[in-house]
N, C-alpha and C positions, 0 to 999 in steps of 0.2 A: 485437743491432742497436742503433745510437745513435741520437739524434732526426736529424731534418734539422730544423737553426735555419736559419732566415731573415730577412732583414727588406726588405721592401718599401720604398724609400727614393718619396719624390715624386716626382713629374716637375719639374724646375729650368731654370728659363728661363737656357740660357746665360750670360744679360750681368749674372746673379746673380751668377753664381762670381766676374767678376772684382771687382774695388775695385780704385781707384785712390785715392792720397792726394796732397791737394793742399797743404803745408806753406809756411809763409813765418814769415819773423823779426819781424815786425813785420805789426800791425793795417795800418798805412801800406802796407805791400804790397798791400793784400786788393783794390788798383782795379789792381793791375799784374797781376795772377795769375787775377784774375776771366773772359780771356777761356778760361783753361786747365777752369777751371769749367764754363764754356757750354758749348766742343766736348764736352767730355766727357758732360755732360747732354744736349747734341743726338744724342748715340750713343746714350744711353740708358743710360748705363755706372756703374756704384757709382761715388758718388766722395765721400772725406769731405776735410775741408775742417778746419785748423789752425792756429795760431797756436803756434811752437816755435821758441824764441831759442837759437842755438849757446852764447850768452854770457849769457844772463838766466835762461834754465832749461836748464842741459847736464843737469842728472839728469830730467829730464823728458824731453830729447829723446833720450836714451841708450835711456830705459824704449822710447818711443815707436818707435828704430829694432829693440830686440831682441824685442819685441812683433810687430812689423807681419808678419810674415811666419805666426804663428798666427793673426794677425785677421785672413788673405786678402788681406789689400793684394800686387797683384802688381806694380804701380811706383808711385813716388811720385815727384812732381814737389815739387820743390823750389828758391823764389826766395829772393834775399838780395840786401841792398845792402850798399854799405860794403865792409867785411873781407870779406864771403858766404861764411863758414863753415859756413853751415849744409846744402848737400848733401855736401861732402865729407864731416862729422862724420857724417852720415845714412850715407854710403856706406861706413865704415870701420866700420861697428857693425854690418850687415845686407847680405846677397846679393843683396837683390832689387834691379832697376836702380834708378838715380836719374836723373833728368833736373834739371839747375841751370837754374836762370832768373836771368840775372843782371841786376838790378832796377838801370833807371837813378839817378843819387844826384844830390846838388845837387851836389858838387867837382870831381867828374870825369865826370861825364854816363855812367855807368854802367862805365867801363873799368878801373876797380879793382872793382867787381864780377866781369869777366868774367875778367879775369887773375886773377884768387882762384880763381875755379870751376875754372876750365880747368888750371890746373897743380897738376892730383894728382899725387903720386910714381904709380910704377909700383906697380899690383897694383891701384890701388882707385881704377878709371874712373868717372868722373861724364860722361854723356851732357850738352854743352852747348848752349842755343840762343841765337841771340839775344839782345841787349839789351832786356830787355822780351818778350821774344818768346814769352810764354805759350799765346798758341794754337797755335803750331810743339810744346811742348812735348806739348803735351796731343794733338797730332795723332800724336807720335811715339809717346806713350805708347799710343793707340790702334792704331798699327801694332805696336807689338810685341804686343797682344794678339789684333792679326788674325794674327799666324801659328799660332793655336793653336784659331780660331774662323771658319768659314767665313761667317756670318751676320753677325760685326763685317768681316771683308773683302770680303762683297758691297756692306755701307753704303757702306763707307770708299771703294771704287770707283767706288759712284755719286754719292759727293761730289765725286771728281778728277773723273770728266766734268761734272759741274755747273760745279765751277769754269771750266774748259774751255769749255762753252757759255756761260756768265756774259763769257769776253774776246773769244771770237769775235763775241756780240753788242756789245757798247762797239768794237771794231777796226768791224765793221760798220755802227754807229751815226757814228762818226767818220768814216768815207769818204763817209757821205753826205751828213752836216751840215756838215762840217769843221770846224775846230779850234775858230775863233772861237766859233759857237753850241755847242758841245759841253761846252766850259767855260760859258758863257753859263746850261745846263740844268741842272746838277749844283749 
C-alpha cells in the first residue's frame, strides 16, 4: 500500500487570487490612471501599479506581458498618450485581457490616443474606454473578475445601487430647490 500525501493548503481570501496591473507609459499618466487605482482598492482587489514605455523600455514590457499571467495578474489596465502603443504591444505578448486607457495629450486632446488603441488588427482585442476614463476601466476590470467571484459581484452590485440612490437623491434635491440654488450649493 502507498502513503496518502497531502497537503493542507490555507484558507485564501478570494480577492487574494485576483491582481490586477495597472501600467502606463509615462510617470505623467500616474494623475490620469490614479482613479483605476482607487475603484480597484475601494473593492479591495490586488492591484500593482507601473510605469512601462512601449518605446523607452519594449524589452521590459515584453518581460513584463510574458510574466504577468505566472505572477496572477488576471487583467491589466493599460494608459498611453500620444502613439498609445502600449496596451496593444501588452495585448499581442499575453492572453489575459487588456483594457487601453487612452490618456488625453496636449495636440489632440486625447484622439490619437484613442484611435491607436481602438484599431488592433483582428486576433488581438484591446478592451477600450474612454478618454481619460480610468475608473470605467478599472470598473470593467472588476466585472470581468465578478463573473468568476460571487463576493466581488455582491460589491459591485451594491455600488450600481449606490450609484442609483446617489442620482435619485440630486434629481430629488433639484425638484425641490431648483436649479438656481442647486447650482448655488455645489
Amino acid at each position: 500500500m502507498g502513503k496518502n500525501w497531502f497537503v493542507i493548503l490555507p484558507e485564501l481570501n478570494p480577492k487574494d487570487i485576483y491582481k490586477i496591473a495597472v501600467v502606463m507609459g509615462s510617470d505623467s499618466d500616474l494623475k490620469t490612471m490614479k482613479p483605476a487605482v482607487d475603484i480597484l482598492r475601494e473593492f479591495n482587489l490586488k492591484t500593482e501599479v507601473c510605469i512601462l514605455s512601449a518605446h523607452r523600455t519594449p524589452i521590459e514590457m515584453m518581460e513584463y506581458a510574458k510574466n504577468a499571467e505566472s505572477e496572477n495578474i488576471k487583467v491589466i489596465i493599460a494608459g498611453a498618450g500620444g502613439a498609445a502603443h502600449l496596451p496593444g504591444m501588452l495585448a499581442s505578448i499575453t492572453c489575459i485581457p487588456v483594457i487601453g486607457v487612452p490618456v488625453e495629450s496636449k495636440t489632440l486632446k486625447g484622439i490619437d490616443s484613442l484611435l491607436s488603441i481602438v484599431q488592433m488588427p483582428a486576433g488581438i482585442p484591446v478592451a477600450t474606454v474612454a478618454i481619460n476614463g480610468a475608473q470605467n476601466a478599472g470598473l470593467l476590470a472588476i466585472e470581468m473578475i465578478s463573473l468568476f467571484d460571487e463576493s466581488i459581484k455582491k460589491t459591485l452590485k451594491e455600488f450600481r445601487e449606490n450609484l442609483h440612490k446617489q442620482v435619485r437623491g440630486k434629481n430629488s434635491k433639484l425638484s425641490t430647490i431648483g436649479p438656481d440654488k442647486y447650482l448655488q450649493n455645489e
